[in-house]
Backbone of each chain as nested JSON, in Angstrom:
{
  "chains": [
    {"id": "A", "residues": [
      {"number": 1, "name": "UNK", "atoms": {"N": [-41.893, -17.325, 26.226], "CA": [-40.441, -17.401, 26.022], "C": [-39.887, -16.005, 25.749]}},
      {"number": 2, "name": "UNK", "atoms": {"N": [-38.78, -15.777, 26.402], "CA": [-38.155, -14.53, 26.019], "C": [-37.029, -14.354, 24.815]}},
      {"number": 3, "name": "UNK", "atoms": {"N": [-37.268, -13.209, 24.489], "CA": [-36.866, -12.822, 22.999], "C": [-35.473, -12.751, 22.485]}},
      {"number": 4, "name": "UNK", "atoms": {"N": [-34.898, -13.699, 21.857], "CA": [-33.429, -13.336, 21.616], "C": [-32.677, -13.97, 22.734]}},
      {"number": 5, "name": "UNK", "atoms": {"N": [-31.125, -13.295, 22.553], "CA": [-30.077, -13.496, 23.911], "C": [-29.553, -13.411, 24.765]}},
      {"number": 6, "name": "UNK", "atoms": {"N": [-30.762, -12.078, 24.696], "CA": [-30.056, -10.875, 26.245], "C": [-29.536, -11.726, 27.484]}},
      {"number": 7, "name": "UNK", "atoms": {"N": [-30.483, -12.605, 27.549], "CA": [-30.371, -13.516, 28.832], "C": [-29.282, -14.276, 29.2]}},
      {"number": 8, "name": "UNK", "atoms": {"N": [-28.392, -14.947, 27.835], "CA": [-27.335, -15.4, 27.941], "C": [-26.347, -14.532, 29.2]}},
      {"number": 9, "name": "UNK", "atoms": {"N": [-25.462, -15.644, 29.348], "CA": [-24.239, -15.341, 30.411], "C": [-23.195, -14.955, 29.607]}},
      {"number": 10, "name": "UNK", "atoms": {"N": [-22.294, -13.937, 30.385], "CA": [-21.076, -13.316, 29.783], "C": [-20.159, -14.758, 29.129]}},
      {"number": 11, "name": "UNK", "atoms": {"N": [-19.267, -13.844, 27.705], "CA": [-19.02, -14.639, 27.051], "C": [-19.746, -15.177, 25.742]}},
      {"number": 12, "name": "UNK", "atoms": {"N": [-21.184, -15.048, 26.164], "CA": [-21.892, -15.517, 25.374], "C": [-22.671, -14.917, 24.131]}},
      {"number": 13, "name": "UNK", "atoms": {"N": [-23.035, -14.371, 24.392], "CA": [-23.752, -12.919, 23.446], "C": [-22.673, -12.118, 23.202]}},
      {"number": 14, "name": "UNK", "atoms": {"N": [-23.184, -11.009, 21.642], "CA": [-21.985, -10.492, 21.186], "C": [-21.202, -9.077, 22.307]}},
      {"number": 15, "name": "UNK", "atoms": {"N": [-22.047, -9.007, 23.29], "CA": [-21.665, -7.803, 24.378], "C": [-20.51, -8.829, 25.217]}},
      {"number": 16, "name": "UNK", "atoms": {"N": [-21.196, -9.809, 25.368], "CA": [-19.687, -10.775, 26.896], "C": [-19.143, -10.96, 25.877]}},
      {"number": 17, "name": "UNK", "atoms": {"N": [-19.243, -11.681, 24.707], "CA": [-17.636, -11.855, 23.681], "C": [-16.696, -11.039, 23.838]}},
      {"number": 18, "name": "UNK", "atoms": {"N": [-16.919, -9.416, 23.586], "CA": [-16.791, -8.054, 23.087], "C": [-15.7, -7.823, 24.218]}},
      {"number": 19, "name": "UNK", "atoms": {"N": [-16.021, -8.007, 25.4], "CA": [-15.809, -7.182, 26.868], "C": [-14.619, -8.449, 26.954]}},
      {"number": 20, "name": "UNK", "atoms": {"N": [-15.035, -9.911, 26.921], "CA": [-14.273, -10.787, 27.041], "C": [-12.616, -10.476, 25.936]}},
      {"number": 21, "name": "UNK", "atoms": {"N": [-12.562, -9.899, 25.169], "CA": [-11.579, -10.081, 24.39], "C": [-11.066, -8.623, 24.303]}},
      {"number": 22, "name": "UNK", "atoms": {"N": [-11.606, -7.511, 24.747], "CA": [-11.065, -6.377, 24.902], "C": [-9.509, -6.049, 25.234]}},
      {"number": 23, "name": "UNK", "atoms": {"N": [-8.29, -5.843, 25.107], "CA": [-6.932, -5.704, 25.382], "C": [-5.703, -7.164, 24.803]}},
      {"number": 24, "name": "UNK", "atoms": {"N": [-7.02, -7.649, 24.221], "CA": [-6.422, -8.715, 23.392], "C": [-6.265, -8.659, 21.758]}},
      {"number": 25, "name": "UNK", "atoms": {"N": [-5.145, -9.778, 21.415], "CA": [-4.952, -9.461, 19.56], "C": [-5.953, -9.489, 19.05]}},
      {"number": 26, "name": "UNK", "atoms": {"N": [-6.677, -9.482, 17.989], "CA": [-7.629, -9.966, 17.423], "C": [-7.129, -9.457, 16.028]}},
      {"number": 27, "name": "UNK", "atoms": {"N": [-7.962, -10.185, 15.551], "CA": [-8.097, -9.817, 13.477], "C": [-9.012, -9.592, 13.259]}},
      {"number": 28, "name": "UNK", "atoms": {"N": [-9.464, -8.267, 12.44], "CA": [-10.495, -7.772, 11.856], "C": [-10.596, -7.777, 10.588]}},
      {"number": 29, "name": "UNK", "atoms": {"N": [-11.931, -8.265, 10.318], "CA": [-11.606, -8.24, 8.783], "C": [-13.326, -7.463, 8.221]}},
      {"number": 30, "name": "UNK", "atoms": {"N": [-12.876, -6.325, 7.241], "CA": [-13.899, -5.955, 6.277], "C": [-14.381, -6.246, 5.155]}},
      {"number": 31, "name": "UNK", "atoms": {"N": [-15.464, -5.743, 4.93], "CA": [-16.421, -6.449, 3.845], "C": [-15.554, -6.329, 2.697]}},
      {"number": 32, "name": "UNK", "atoms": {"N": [-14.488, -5.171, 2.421], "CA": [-13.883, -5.294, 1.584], "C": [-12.958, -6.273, 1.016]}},
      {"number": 33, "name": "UNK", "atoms": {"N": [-12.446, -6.954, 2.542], "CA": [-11.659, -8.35, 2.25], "C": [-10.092, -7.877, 2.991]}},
      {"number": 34, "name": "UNK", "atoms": {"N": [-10.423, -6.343, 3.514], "CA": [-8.715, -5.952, 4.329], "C": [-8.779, -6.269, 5.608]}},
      {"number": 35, "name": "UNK", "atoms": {"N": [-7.695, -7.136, 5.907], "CA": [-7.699, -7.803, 7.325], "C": [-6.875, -6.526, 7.832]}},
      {"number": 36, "name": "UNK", "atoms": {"N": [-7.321, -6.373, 9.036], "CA": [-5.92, -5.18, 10.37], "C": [-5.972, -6.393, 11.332]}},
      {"number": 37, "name": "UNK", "atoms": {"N": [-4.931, -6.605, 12.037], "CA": [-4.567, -7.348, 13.715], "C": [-3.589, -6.049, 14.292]}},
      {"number": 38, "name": "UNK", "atoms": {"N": [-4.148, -6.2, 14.888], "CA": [-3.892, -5.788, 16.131], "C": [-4.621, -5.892, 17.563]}},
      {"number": 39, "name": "UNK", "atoms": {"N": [-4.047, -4.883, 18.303], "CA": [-4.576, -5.02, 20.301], "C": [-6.279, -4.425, 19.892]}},
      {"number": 40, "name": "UNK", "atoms": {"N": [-7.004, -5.204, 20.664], "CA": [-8.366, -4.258, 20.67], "C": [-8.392, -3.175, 21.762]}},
      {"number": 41, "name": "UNK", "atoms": {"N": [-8.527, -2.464, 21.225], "CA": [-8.619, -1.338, 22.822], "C": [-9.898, -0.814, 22.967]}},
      {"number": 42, "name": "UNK", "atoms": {"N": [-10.86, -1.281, 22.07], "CA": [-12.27, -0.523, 22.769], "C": [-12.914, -0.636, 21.344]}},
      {"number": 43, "name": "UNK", "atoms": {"N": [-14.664, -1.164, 21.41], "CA": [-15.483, -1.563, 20.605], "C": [-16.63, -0.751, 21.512]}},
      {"number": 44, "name": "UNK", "atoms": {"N": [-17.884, -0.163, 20.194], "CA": [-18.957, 0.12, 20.723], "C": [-20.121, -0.83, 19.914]}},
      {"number": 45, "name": "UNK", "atoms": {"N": [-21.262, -0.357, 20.274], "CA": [-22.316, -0.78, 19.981], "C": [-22.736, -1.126, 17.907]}},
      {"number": 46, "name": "UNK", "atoms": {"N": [-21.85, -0.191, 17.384], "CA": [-21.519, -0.032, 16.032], "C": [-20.531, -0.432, 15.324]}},
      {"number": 47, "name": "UNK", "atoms": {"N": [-19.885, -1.685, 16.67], "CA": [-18.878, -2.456, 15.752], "C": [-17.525, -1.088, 15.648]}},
      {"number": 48, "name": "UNK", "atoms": {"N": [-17.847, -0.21, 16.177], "CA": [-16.234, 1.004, 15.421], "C": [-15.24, 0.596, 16.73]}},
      {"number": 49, "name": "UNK", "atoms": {"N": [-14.277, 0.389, 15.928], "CA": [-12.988, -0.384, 16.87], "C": [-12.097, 0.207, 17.173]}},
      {"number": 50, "name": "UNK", "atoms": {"N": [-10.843, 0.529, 18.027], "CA": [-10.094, 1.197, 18.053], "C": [-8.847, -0.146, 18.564]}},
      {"number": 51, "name": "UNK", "atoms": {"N": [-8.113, -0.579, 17.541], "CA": [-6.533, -1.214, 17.426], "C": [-5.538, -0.282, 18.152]}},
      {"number": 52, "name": "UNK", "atoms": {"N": [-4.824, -1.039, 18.633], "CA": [-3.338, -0.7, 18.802], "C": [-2.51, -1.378, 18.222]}},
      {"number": 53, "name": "UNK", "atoms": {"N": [-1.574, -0.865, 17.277], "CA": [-0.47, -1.559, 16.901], "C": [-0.912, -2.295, 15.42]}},
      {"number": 54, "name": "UNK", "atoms": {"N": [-1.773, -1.556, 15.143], "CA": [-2.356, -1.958, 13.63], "C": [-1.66, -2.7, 12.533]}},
      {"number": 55, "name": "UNK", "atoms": {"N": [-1.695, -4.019, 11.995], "CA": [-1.167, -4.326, 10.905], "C": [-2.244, -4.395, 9.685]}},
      {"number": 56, "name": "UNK", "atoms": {"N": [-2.214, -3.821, 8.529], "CA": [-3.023, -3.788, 7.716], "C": [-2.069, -5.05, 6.28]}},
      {"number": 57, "name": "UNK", "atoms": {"N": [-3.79, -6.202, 6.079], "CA": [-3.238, -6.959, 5.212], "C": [-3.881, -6.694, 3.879]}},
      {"number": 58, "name": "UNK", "atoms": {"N": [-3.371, -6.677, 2.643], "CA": [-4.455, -6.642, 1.926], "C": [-3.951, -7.863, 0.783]}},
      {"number": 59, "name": "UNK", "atoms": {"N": [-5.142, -8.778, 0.119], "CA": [-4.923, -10.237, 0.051], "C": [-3.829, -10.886, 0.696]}},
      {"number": 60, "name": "UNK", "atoms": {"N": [-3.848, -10.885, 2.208], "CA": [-2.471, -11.584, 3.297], "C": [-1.609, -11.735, 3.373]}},
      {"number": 61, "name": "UNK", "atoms": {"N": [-1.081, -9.83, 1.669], "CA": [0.207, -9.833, 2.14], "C": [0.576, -8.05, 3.067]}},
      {"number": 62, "name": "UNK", "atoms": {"N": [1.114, -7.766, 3.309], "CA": [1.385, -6.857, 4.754], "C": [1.568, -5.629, 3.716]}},
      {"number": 63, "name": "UNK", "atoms": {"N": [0.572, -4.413, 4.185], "CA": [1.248, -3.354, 3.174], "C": [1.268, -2.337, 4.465]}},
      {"number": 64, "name": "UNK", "atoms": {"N": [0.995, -2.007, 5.601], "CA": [1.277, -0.979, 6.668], "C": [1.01, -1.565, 8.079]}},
      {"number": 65, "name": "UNK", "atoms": {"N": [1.586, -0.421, 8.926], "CA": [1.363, -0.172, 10.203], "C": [0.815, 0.846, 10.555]}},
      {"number": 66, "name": "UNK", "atoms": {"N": [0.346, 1.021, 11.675], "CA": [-0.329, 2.005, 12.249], "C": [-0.102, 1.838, 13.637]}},
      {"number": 67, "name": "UNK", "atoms": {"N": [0.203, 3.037, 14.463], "CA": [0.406, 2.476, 15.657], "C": [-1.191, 2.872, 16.363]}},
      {"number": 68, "name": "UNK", "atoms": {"N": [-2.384, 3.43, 16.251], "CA": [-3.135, 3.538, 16.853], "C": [-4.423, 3.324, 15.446]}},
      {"number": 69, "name": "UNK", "atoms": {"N": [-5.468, 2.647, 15.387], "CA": [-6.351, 2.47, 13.928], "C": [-7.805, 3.164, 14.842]}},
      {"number": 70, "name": "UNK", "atoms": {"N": [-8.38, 3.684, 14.152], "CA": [-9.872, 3.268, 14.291], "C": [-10.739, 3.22, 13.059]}},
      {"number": 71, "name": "UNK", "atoms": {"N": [-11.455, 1.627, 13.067], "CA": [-12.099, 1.439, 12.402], "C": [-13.425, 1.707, 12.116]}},
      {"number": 72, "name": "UNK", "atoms": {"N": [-14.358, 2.203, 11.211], "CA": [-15.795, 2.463, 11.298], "C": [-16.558, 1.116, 11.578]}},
      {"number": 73, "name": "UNK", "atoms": {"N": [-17.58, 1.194, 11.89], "CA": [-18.09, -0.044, 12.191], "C": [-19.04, -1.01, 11.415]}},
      {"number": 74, "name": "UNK", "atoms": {"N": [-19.516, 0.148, 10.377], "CA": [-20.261, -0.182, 9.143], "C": [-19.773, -0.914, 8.335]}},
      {"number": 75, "name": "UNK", "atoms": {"N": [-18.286, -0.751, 8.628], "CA": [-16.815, -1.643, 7.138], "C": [-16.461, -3.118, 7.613]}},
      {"number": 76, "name": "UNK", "atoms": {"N": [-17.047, -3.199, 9.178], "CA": [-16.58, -4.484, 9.306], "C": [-17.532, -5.836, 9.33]}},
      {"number": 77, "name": "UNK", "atoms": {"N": [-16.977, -6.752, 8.847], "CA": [-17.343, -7.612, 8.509], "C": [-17.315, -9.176, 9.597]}},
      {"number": 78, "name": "UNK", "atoms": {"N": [-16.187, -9.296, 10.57], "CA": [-16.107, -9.96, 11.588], "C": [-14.578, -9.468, 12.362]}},
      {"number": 79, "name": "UNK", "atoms": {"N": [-14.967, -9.731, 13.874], "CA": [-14.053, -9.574, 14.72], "C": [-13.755, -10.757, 15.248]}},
      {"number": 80, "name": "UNK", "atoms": {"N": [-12.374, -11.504, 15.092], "CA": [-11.944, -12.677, 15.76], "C": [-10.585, -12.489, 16.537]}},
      {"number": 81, "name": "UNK", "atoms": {"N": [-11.295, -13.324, 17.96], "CA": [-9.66, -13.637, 18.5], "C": [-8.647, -14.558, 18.28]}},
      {"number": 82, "name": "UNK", "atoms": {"N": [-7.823, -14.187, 18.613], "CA": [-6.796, -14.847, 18.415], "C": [-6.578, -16.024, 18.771]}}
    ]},
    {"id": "B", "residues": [
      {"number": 1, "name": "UNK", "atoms": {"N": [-52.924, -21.495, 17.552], "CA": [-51.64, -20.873, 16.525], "C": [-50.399, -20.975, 18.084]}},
      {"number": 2, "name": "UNK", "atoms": {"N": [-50.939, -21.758, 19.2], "CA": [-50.186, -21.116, 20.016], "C": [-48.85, -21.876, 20.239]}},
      {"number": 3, "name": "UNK", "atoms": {"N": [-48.712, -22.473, 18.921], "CA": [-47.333, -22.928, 18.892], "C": [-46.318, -22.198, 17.888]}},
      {"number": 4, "name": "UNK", "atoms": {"N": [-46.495, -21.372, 17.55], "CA": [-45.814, -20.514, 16.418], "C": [-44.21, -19.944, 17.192]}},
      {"number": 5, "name": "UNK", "atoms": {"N": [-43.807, -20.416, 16.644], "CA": [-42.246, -20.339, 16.775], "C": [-41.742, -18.946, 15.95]}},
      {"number": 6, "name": "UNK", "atoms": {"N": [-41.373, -18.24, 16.388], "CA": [-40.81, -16.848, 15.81], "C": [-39.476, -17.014, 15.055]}},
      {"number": 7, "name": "UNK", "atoms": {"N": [-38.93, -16.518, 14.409], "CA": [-37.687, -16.325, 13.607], "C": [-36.47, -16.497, 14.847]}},
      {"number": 8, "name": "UNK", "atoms": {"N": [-36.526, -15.899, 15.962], "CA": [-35.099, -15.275, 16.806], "C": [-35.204, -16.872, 17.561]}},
      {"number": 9, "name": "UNK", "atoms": {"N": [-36.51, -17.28, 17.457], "CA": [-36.614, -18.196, 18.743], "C": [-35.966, -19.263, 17.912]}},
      {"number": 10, "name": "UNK", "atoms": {"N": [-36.042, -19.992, 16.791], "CA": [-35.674, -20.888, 15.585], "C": [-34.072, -20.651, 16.077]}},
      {"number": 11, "name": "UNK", "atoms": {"N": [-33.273, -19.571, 15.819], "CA": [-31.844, -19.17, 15.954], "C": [-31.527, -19.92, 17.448]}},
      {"number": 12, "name": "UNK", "atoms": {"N": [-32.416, -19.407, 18.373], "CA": [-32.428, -19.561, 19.817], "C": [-31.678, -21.142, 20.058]}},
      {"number": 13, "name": "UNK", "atoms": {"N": [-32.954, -21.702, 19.836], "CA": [-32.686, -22.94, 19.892], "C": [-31.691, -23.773, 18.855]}},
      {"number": 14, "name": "UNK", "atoms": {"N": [-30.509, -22.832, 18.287], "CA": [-29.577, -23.665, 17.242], "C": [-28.762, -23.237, 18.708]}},
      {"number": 15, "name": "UNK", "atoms": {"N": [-28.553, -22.447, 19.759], "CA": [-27.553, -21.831, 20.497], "C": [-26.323, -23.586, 21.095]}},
      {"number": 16, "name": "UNK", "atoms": {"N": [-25.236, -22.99, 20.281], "CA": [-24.704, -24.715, 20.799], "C": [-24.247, -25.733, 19.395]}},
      {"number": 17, "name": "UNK", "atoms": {"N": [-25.821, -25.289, 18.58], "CA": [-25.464, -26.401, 17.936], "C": [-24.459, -25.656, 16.49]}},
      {"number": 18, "name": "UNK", "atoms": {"N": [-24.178, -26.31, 15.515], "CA": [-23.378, -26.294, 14.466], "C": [-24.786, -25.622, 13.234]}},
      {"number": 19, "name": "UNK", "atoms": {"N": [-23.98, -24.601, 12.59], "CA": [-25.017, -23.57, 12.136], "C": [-24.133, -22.996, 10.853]}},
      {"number": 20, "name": "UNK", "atoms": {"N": [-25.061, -22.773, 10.014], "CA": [-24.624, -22.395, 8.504], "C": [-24.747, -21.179, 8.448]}},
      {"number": 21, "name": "UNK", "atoms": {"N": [-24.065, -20.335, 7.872], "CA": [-24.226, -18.429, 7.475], "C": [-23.8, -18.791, 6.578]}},
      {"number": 22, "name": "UNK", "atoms": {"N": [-24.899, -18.176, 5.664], "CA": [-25.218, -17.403, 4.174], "C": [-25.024, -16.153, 4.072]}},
      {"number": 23, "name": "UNK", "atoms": {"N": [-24.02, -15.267, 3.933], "CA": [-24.08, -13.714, 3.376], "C": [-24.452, -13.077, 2.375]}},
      {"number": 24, "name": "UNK", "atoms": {"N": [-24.822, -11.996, 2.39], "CA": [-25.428, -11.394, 0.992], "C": [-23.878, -11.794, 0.749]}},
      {"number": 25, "name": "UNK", "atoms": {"N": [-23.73, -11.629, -0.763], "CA": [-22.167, -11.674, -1.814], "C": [-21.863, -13.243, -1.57]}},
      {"number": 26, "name": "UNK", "atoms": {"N": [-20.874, -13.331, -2.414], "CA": [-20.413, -14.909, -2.427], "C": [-19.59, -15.473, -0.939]}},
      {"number": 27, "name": "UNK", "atoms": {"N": [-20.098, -15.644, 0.146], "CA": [-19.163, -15.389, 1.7], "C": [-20.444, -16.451, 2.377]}},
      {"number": 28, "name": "UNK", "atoms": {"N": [-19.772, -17.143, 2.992], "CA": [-20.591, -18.555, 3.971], "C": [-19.505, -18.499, 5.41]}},
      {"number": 29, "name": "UNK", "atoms": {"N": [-20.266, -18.921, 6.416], "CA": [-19.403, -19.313, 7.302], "C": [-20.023, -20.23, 7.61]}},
      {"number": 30, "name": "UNK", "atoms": {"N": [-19.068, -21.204, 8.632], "CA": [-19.902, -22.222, 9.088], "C": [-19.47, -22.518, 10.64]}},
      {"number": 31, "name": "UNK", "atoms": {"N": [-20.446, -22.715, 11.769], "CA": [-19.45, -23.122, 12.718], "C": [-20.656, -22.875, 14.24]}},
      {"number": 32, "name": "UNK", "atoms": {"N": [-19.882, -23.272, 15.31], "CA": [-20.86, -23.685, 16.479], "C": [-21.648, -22.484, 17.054]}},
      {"number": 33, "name": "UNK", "atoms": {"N": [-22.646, -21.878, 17.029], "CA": [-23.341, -20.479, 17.448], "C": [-23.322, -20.391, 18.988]}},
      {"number": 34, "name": "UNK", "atoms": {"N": [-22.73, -19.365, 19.5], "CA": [-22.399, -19.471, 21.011], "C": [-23.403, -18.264, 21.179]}},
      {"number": 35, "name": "UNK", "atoms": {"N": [-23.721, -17.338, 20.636], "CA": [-24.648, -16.297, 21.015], "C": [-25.2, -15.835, 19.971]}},
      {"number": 36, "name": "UNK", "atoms": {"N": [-26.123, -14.667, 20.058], "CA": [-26.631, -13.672, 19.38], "C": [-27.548, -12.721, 19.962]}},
      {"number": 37, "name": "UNK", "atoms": {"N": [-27.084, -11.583, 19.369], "CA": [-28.205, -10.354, 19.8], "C": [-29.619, -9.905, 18.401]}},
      {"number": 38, "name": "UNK", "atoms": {"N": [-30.231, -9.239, 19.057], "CA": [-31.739, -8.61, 18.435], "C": [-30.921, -8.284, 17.003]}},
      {"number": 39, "name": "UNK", "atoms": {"N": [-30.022, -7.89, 16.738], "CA": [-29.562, -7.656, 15.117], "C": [-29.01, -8.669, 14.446]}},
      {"number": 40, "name": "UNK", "atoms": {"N": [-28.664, -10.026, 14.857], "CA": [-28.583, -11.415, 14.889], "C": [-27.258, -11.022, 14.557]}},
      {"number": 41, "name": "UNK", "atoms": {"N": [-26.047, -9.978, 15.193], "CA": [-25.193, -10.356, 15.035], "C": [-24.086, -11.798, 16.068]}},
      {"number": 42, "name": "UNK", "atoms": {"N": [-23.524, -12.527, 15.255], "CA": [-23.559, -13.646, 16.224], "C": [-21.908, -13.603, 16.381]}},
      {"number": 43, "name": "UNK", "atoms": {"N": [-22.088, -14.416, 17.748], "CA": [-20.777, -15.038, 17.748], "C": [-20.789, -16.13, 17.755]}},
      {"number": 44, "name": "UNK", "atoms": {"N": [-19.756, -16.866, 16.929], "CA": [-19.147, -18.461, 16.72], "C": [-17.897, -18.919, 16.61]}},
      {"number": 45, "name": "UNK", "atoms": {"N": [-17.982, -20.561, 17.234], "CA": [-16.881, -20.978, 17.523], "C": [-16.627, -22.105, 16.412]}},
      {"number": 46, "name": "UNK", "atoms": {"N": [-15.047, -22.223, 16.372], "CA": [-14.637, -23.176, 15.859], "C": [-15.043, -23.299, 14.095]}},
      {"number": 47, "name": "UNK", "atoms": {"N": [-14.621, -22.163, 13.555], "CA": [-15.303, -20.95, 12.075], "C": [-14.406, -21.578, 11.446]}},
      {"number": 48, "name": "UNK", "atoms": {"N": [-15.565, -22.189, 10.13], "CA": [-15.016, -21.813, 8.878], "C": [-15.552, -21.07, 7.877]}},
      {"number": 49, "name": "UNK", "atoms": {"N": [-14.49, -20.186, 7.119], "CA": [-14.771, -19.119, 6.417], "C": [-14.873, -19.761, 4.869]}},
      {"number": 50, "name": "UNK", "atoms": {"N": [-15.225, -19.55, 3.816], "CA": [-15.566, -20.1, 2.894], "C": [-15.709, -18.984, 2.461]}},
      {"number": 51, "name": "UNK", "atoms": {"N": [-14.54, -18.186, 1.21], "CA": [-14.514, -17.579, 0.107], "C": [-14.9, -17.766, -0.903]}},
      {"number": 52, "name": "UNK", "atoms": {"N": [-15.315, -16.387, -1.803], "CA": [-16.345, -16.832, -3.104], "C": [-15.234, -17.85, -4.122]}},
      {"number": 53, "name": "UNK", "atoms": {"N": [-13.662, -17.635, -3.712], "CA": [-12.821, -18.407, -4.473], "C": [-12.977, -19.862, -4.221]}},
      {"number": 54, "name": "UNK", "atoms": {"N": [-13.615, -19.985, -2.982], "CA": [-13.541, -21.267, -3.152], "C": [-12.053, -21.764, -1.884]}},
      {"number": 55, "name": "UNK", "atoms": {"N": [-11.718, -20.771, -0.948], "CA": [-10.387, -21.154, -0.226], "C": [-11.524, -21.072, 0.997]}},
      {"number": 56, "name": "UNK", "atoms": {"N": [-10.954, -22.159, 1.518], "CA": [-11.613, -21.663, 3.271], "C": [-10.7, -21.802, 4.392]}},
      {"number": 57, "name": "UNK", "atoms": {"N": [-10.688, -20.325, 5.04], "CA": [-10.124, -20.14, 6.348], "C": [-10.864, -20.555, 7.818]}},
      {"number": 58, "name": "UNK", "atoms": {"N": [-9.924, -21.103, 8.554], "CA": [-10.534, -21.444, 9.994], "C": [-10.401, -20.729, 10.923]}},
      {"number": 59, "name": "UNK", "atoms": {"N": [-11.059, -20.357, 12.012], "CA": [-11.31, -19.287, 12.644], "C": [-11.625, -19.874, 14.246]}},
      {"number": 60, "name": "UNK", "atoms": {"N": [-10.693, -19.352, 15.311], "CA": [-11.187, -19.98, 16.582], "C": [-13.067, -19.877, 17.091]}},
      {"number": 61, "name": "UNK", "atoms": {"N": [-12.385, -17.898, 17.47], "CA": [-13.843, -17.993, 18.039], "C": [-14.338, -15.838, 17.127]}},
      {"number": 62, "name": "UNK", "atoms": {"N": [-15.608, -16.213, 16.477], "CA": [-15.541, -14.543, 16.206], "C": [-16.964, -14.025, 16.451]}},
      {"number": 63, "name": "UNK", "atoms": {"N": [-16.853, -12.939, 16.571], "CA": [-17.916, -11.782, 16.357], "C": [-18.514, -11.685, 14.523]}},
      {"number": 64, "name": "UNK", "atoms": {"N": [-19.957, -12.15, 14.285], "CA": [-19.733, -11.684, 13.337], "C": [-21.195, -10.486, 12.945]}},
      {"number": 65, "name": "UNK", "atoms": {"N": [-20.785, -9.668, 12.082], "CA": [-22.013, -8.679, 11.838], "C": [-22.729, -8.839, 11.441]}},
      {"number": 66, "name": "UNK", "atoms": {"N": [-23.928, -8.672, 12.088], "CA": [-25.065, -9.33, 11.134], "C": [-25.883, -8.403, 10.055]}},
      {"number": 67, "name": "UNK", "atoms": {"N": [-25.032, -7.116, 9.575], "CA": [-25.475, -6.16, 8.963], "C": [-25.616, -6.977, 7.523]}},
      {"number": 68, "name": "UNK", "atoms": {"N": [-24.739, -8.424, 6.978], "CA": [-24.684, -8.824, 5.805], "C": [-24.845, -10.372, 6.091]}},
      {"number": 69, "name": "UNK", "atoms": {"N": [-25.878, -10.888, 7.074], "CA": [-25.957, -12.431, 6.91], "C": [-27.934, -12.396, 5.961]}},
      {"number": 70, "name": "UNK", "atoms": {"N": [-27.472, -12.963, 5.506], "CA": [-28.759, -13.394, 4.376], "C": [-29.631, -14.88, 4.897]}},
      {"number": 71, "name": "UNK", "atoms": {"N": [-28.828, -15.496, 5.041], "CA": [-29.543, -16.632, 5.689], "C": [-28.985, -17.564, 6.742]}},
      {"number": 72, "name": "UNK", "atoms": {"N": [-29.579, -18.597, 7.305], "CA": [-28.899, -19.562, 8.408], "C": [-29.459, -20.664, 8.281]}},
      {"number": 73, "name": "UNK", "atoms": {"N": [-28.605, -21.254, 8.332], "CA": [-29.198, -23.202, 8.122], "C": [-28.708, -23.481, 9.304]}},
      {"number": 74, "name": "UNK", "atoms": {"N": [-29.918, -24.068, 10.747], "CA": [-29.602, -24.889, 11.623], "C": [-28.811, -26.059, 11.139]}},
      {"number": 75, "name": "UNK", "atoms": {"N": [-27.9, -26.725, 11.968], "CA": [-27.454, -27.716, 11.159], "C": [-26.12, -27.987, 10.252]}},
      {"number": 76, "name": "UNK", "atoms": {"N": [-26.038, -27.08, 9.415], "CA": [-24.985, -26.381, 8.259], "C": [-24.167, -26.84, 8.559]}},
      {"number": 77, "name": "UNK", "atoms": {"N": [-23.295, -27.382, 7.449], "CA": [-21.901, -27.493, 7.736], "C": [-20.735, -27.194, 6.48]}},
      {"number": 78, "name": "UNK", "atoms": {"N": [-22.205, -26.069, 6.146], "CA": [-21.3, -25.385, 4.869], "C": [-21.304, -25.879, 3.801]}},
      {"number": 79, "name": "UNK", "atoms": {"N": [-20.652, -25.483, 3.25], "CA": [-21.183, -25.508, 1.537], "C": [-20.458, -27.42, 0.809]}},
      {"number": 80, "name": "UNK", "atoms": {"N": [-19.436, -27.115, 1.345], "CA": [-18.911, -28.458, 1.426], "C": [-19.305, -29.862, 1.563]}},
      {"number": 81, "name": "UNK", "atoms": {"N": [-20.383, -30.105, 2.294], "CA": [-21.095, -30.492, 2.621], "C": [-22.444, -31.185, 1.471]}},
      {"number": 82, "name": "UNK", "atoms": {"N": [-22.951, -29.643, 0.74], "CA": [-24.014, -30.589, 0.223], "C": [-23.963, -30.075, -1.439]}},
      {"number": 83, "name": "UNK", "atoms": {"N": [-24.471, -31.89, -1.733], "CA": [-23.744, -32.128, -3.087], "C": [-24.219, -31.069, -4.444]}},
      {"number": 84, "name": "UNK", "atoms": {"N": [-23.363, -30.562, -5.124], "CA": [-23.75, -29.747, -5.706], "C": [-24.927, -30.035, -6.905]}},
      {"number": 85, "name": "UNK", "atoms": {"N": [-25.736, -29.395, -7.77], "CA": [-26.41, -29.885, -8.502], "C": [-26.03, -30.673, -9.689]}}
    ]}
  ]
}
């Protein structure tokens, strides 16, 4: 049997998720507990994200914008779409 | 021994089904495992988030890191679920 998910079809594993949701909203949220939404414009291998149109929440109420974010990839905790 | 089932392969075969995350810190998710890679970071559908407060958020479909999952219960359906002591 082969190892893991490589094998999976796009979509499926965290690389087709990734590619699948690229130029779309999403919400990010870090281990710290600060959500950003915004556009995804590009994810690497380390989770480091680069938003457009950044909203930063902190406990879900709104304290900034950003019009361009990049996030480290070590801080995050999950990437969901919208 | 030549039935020994490995750790990734156990995950493997939850692919689909409804699956419990345990995080290091007080943080659970719960929800349908659509993938995973060699660092078991996964993606899942149809998420619920379960704060150490005790609030839980629902979640379509996410990426999550597996730099802080501690454990996985095939099965899981979260903390909610089973009766406390």
């Amino acid at each position: 049997m082969e190892n893991g998910a490589a094998t999976h079809g796009e979509g499926k594993d965290p690389s087709g998720f990734l590619s699948e949701i690229i130029g779309n909203p999403v919400t990010v949220k870090l281990n710290s507990g600060v959500v950003y939404k915004g556009e995804l414009q590009s994810v690497d291998g380390y989770m480091n994200i680069a938003l457009e149109k950044a909203e930063e929440y902190v406990n879900g109420v709104k304290r900034r914008s950003y019009g361009d974010a990049f996030v480290r990839g070590n801080n995050v905790m999950y990437i969901s779409a919208e | 021994m030549a039935s020994q089932l490995l750790p990734l392969e156990l995950i493997d075969k939850c692919v689909g089904s409804r699956i419990w995350v345990i995080m290091k810190g007080d943080k659970e998710f719960a929800g349908t495992l659509v993938g995973f890679d060699d660092y078991v970071n996964m993606v899942l559908e149809d998420v619920t988030e379960f704060d150490y407060s005790g609030d839980h958020t629902k979640l379509k479909k996410i990426l999550l890191n597996g730099n802080n999952i501690c454990m996985l219960i095939p099965g899981g359906e979260g903390p909610t679920a089973v009766a406390a002591p």
